[in-house]
Structures are given as structure tokens and as C-alpha cells.
mmCIF file of the C-alpha atoms, coordinates in Angstrom:
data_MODEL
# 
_entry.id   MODEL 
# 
loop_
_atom_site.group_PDB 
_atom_site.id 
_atom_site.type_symbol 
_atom_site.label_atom_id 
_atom_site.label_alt_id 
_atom_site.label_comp_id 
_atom_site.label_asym_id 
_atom_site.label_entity_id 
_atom_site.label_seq_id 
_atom_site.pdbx_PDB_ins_code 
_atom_site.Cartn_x 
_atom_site.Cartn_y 
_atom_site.Cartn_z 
_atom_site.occupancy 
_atom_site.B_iso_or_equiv 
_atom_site.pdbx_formal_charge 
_atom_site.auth_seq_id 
_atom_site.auth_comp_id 
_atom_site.auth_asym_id 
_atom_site.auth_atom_id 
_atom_site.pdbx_PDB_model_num 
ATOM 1   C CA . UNK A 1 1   ? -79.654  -25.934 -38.796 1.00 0.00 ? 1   UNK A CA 1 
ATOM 2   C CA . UNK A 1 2   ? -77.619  -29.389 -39.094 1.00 0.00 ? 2   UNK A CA 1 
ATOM 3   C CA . UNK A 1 3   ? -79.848  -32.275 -40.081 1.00 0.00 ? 3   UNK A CA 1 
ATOM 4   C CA . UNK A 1 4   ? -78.819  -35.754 -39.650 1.00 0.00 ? 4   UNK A CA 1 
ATOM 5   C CA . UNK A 1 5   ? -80.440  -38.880 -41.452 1.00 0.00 ? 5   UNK A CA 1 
ATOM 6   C CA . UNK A 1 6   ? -79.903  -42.365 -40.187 1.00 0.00 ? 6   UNK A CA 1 
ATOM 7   C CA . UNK A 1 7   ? -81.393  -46.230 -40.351 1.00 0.00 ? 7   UNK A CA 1 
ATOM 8   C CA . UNK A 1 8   ? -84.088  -46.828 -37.836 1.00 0.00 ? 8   UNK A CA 1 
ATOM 9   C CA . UNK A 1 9   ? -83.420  -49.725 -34.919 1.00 0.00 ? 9   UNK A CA 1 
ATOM 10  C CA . UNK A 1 10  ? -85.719  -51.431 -33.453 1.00 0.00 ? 10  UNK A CA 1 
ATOM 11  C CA . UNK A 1 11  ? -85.032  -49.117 -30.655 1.00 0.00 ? 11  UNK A CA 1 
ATOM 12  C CA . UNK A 1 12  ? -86.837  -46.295 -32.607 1.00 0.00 ? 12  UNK A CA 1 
ATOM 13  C CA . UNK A 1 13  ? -90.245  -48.099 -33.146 1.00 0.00 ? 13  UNK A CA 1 
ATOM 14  C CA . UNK A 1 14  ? -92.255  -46.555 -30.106 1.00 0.00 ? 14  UNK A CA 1 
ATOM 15  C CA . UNK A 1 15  ? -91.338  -43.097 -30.823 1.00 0.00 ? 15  UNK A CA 1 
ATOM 16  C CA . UNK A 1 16  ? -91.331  -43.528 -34.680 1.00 0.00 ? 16  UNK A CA 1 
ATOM 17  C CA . UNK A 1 17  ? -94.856  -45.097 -34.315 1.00 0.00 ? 17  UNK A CA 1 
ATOM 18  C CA . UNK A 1 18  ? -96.015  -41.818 -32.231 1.00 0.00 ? 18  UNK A CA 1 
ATOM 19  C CA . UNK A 1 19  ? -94.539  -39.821 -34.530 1.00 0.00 ? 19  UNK A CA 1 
ATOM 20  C CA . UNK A 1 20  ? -96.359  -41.455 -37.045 1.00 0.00 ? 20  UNK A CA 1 
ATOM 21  C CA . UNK A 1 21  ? -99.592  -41.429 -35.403 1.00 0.00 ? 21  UNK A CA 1 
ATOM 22  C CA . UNK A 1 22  ? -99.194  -37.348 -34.337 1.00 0.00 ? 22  UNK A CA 1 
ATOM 23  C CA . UNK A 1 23  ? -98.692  -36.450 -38.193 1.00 0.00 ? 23  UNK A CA 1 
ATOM 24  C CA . UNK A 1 24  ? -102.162 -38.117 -38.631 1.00 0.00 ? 24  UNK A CA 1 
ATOM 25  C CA . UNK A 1 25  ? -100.905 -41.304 -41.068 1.00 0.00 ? 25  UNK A CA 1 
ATOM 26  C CA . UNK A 1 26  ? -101.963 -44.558 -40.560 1.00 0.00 ? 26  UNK A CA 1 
ATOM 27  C CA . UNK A 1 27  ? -99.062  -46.255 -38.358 1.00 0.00 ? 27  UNK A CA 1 
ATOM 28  C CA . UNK A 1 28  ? -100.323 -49.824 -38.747 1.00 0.00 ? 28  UNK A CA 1 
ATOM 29  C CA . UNK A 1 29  ? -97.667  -52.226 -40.146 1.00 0.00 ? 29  UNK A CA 1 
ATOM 30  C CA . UNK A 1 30  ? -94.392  -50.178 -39.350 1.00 0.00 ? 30  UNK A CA 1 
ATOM 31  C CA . UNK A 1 31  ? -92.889  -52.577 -36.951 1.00 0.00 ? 31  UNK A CA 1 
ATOM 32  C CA . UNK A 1 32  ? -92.545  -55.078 -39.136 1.00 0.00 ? 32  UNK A CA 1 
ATOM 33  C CA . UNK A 1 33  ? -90.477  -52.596 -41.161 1.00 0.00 ? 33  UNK A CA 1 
ATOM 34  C CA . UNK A 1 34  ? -89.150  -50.509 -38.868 1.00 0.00 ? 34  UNK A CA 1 
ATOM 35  C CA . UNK A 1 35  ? -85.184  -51.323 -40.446 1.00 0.00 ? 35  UNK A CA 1 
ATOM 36  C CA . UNK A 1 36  ? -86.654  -50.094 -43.501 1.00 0.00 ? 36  UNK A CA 1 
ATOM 37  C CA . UNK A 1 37  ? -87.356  -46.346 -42.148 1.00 0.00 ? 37  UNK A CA 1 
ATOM 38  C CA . UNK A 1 38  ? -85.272  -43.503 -42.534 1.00 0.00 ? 38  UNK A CA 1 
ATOM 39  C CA . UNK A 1 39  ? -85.521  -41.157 -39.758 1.00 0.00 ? 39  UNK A CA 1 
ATOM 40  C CA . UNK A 1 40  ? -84.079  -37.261 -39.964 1.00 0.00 ? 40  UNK A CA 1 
ATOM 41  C CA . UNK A 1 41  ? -83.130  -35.768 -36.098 1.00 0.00 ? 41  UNK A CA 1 
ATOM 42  C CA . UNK A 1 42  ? -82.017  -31.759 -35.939 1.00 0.00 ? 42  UNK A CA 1 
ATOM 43  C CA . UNK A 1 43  ? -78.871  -31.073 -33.746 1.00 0.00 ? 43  UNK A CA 1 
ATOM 44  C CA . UNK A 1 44  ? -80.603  -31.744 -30.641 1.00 0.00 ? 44  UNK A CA 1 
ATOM 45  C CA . UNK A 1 45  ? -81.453  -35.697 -32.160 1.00 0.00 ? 45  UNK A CA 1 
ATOM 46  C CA . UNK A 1 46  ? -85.014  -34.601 -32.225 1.00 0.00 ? 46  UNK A CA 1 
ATOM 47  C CA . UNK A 1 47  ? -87.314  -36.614 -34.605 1.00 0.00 ? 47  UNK A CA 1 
ATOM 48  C CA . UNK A 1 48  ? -88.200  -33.959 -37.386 1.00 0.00 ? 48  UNK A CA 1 
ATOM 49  C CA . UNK A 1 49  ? -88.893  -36.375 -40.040 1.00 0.00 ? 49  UNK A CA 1 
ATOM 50  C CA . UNK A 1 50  ? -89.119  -39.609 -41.330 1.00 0.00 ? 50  UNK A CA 1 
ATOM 51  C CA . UNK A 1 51  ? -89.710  -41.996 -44.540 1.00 0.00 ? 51  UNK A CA 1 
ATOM 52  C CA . UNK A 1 52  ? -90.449  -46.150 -45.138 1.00 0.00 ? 52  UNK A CA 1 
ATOM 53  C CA . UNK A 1 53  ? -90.302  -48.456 -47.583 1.00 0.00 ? 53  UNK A CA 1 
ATOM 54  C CA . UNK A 1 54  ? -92.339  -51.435 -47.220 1.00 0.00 ? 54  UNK A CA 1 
ATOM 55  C CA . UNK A 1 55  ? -91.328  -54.578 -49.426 1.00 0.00 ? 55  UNK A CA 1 
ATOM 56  C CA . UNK A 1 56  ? -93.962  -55.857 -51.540 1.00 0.00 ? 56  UNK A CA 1 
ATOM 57  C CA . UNK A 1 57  ? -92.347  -58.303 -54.483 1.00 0.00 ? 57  UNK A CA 1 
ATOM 58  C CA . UNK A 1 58  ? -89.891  -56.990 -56.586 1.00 0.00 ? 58  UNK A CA 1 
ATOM 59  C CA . UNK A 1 59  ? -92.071  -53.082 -55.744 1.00 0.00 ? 59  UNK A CA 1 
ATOM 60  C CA . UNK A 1 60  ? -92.058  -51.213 -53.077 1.00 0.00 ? 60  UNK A CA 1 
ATOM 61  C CA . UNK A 1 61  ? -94.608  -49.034 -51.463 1.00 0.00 ? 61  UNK A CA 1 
ATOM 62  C CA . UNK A 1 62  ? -93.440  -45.315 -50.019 1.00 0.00 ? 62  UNK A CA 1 
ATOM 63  C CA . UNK A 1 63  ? -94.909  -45.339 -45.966 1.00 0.00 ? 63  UNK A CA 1 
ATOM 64  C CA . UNK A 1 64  ? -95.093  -42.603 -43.406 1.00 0.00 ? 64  UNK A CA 1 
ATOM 65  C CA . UNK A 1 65  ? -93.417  -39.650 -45.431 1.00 0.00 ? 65  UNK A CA 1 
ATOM 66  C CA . UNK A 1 66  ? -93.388  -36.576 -42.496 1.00 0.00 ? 66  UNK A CA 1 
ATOM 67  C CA . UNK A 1 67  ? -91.638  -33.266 -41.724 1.00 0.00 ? 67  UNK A CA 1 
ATOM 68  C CA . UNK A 1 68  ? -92.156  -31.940 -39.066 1.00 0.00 ? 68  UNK A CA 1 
ATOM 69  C CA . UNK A 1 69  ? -93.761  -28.151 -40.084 1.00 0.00 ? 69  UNK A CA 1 
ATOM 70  C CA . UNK A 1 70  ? -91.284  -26.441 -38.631 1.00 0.00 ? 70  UNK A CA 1 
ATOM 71  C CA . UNK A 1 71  ? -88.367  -28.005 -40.370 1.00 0.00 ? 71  UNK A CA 1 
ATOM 72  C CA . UNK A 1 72  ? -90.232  -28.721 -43.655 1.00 0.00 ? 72  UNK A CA 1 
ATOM 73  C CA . UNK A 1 73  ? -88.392  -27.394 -46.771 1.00 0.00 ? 73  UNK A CA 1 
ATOM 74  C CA . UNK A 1 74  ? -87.001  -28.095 -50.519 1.00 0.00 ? 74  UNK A CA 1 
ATOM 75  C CA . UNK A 1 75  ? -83.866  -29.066 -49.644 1.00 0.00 ? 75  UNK A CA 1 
ATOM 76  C CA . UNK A 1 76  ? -85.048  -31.081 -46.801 1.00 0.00 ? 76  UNK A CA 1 
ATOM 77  C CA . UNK A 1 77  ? -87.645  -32.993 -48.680 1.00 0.00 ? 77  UNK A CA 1 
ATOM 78  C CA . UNK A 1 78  ? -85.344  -32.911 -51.848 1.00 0.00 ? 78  UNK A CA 1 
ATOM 79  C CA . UNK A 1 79  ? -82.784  -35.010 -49.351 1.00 0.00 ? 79  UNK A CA 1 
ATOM 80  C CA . UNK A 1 80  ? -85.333  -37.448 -48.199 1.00 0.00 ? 80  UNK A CA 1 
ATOM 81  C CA . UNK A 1 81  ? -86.869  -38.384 -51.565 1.00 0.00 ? 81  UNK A CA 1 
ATOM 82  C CA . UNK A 1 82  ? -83.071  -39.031 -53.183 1.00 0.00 ? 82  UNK A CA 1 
ATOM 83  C CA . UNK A 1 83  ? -82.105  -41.302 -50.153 1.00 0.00 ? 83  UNK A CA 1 
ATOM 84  C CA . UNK A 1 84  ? -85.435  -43.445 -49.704 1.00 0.00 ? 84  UNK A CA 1 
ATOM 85  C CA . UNK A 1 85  ? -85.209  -43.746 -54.030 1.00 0.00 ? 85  UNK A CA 1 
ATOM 86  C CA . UNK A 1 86  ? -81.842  -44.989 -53.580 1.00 0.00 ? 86  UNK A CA 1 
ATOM 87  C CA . UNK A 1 87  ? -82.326  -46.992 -50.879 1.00 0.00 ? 87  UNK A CA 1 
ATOM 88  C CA . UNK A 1 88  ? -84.965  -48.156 -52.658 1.00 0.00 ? 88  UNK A CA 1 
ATOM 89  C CA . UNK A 1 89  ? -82.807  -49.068 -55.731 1.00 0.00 ? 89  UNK A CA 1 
ATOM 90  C CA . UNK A 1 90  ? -80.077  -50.583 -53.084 1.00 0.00 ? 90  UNK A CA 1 
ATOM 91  C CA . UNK A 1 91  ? -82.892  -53.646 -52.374 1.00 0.00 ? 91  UNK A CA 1 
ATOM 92  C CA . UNK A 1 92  ? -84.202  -54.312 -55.900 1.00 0.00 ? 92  UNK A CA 1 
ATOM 93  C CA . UNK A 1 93  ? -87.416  -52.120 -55.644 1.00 0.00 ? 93  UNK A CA 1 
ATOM 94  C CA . UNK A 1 94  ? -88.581  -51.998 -59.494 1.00 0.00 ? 94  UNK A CA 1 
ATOM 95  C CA . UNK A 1 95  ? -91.164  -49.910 -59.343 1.00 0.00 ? 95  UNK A CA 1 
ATOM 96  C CA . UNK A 1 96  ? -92.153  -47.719 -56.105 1.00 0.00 ? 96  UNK A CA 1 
ATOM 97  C CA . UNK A 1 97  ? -95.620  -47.074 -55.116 1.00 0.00 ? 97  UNK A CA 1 
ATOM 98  C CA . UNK A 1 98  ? -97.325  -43.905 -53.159 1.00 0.00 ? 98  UNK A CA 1 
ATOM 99  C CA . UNK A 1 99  ? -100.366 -42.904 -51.520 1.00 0.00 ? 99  UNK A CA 1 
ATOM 100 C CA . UNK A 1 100 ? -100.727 -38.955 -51.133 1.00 0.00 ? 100 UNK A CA 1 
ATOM 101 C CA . UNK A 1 101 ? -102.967 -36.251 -50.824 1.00 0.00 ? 101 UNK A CA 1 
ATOM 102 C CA . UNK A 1 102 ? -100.399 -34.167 -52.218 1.00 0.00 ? 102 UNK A CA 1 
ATOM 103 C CA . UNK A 1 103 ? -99.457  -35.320 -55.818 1.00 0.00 ? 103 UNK A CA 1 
ATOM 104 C CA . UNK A 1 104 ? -98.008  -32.393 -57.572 1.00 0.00 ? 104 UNK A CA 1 
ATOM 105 C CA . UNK A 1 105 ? -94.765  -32.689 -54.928 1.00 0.00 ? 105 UNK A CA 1 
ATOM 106 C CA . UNK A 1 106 ? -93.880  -36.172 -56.079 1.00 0.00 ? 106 UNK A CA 1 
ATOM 107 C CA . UNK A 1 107 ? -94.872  -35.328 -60.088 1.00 0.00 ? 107 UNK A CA 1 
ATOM 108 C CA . UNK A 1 108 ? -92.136  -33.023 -60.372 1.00 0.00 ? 108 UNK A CA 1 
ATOM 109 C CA . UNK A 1 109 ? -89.728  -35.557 -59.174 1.00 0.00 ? 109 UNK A CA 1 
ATOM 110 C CA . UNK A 1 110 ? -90.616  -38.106 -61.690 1.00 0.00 ? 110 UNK A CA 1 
ATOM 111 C CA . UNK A 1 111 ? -93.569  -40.129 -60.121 1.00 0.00 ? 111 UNK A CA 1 
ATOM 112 C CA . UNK A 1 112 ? -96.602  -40.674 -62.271 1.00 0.00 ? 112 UNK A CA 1 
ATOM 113 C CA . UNK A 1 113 ? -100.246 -41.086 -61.175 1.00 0.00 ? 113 UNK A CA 1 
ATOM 114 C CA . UNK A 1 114 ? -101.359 -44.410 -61.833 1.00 0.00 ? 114 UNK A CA 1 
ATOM 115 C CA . UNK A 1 115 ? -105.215 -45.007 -62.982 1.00 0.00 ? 115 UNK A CA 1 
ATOM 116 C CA . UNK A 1 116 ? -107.225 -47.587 -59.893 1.00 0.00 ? 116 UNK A CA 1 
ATOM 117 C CA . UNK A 1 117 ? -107.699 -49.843 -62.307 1.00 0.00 ? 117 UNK A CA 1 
ATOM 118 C CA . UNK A 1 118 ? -104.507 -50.143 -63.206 1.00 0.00 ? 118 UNK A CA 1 
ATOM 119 C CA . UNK A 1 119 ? -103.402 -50.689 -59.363 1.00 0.00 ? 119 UNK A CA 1 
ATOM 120 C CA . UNK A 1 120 ? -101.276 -53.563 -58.913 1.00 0.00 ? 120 UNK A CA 1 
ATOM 121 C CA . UNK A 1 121 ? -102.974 -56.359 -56.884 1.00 0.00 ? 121 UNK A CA 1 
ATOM 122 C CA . UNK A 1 122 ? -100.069 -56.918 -54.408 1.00 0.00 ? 122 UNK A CA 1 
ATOM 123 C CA . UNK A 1 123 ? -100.303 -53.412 -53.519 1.00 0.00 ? 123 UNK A CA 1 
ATOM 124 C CA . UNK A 1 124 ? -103.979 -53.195 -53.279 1.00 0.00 ? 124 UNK A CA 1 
ATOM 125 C CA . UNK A 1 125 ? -103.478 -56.069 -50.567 1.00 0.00 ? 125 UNK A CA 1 
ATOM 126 C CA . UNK A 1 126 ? -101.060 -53.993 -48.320 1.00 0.00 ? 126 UNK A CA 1 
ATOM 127 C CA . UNK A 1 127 ? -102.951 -52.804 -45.408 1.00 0.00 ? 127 UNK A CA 1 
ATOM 128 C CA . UNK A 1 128 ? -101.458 -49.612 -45.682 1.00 0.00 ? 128 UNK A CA 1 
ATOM 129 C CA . UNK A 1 129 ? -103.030 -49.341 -49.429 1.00 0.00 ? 129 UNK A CA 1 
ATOM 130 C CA . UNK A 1 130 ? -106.232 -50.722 -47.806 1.00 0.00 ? 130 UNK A CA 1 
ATOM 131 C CA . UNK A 1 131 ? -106.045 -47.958 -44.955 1.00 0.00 ? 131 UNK A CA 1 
ATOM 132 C CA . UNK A 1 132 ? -105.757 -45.344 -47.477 1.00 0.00 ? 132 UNK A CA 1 
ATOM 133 C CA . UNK A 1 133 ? -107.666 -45.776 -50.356 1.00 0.00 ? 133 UNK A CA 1 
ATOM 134 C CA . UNK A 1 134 ? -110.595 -45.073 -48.947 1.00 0.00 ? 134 UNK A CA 1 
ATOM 135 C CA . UNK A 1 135 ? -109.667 -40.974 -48.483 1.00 0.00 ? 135 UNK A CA 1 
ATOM 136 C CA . UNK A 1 136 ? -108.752 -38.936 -50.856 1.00 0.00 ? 136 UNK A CA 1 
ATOM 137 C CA . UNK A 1 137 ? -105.405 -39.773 -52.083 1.00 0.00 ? 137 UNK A CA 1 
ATOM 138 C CA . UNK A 1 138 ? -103.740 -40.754 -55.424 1.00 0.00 ? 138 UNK A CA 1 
ATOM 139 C CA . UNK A 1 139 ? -101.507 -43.636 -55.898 1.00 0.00 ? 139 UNK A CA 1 
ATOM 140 C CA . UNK A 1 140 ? -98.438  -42.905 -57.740 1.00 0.00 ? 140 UNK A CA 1 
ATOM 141 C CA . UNK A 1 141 ? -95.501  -44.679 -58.975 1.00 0.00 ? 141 UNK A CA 1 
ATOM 142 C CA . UNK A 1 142 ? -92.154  -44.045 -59.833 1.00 0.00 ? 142 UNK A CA 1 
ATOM 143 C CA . UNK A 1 143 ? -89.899  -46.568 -62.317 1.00 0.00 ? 143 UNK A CA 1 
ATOM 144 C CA . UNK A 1 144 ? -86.150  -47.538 -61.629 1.00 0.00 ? 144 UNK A CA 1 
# 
């Protein structure tokens, strides 16, 4: 299987924002960062998967994170997490924020759970934050 993983255009919001919205995350706010989106197509340029960073400050918070099942692997997710961390570092994120229902993927990679009191008040304000924090997820963070 060859994997390819490229910049989102503009050209790519429609379909990124139904890809989005079929994985079941919250797809409110991605236009406006839609050059900040990673997007990974299989040999046939299908979307299979895709990762954001929205600019908040000098932080960052982690949007959209989806493999499709099929495709959905260690290496694979290994690949995404190292390029969206160092595109990350490329535009001066210090510290990068994430909402998930699945914390013990992101532990292992470095990313530690941060207490809600201790949430950051410019990330509490994104709308994605404010989308999310009403489920079940844990915000973590991960240090550059």
C-alpha cells in the first residue's frame, strides 16, 4: 500500500470538511485553517486520513485527527503524529494541545494529560475546545 501525505489547498476544504463530518468530529472552524491540514491519500489519491493544527498564540491545538479504519495502523499513525509535531515546531507552536477520547495513544508519544483547571484560557475559547469539552474527552498537551 503506498501512502502519500501532502498540504491541504483550499481546493480540499469541501471534501476535507465531509470527511471530517463522516468520522463524527466536529468540522466547525476548518476553513479558516484548511492550509494548516495535512491530508494522507492511498495510491488511488483517496482521502484515508487527515490531521490540523489550529493557531492559537504561541500554542497550538491538534484538530480533526482521522484514519480511515481500513487503513488505520502504527506506522501510519506513527507518520502522521511526527509530521503534524514538526510542522508544528516549523510555525513556533510551544506547546500543542489535544482533545481525545483516546488518551493512552498520544501518552506513549510524549503528550501529558493536563488537569481542567489547569486549561489554558486561549484554548478554552477555541470553539473546537468549546465543541468538545462537553463529551468525554481529555485535553492533553505535548511541550517543544
Amino acid at each position: 500500500m503506498t501512502v502519500t501525505l501532502r498540504t491541504a489547498t483550499v481546493n480540499d476544504t469541501e471534501k476535507l470538511l465531509q470527511f471530517v463530518d463522516q468520522a463524527g468530529l466536529p468540522s466547525s472552524g476548518i476553513k479558516g485553517w484548511i492550509e494548516n491540514y495535512l491530508i494522507v491519500e492511498n495510491e488511488h489519491r483517496e482521502m484515508i486520513g487527515t490531521v490540523g493544527l489550529e493557531k492559537v498564540k504561541n500554542d497550538g491545538l491538534l484538530r480533526s485527527f482521522v484514519l480511515k479504519q481500513e487503513y488505520s495502523n502504527e506506522t501510519l499513525f506513527l507518520r502522521l503524529i511526527r509530521e503534524i509535531l514538526l510542522y508544528s515546531k516549523e510555525k513556533e507552536v510551544h506547546t500543542l494541545y489535544l482533545l481525545t477520547r483516546a488518551p493512552y495513544l498520544f501518552e506513549a508519544l510524549s503528550f501529558e494529560q493536563v488537569p481542567t483547571e489547569q486549561t489554558p484560557e486561549h484554548i478554552e475559547n477555541t470553539l473546537h475546545y468549546q465543541n468538545l469539552a462537553k463529551e468525554e474527552v481529555v485535553l492533553l498537551s505535548y511541550q517543544f
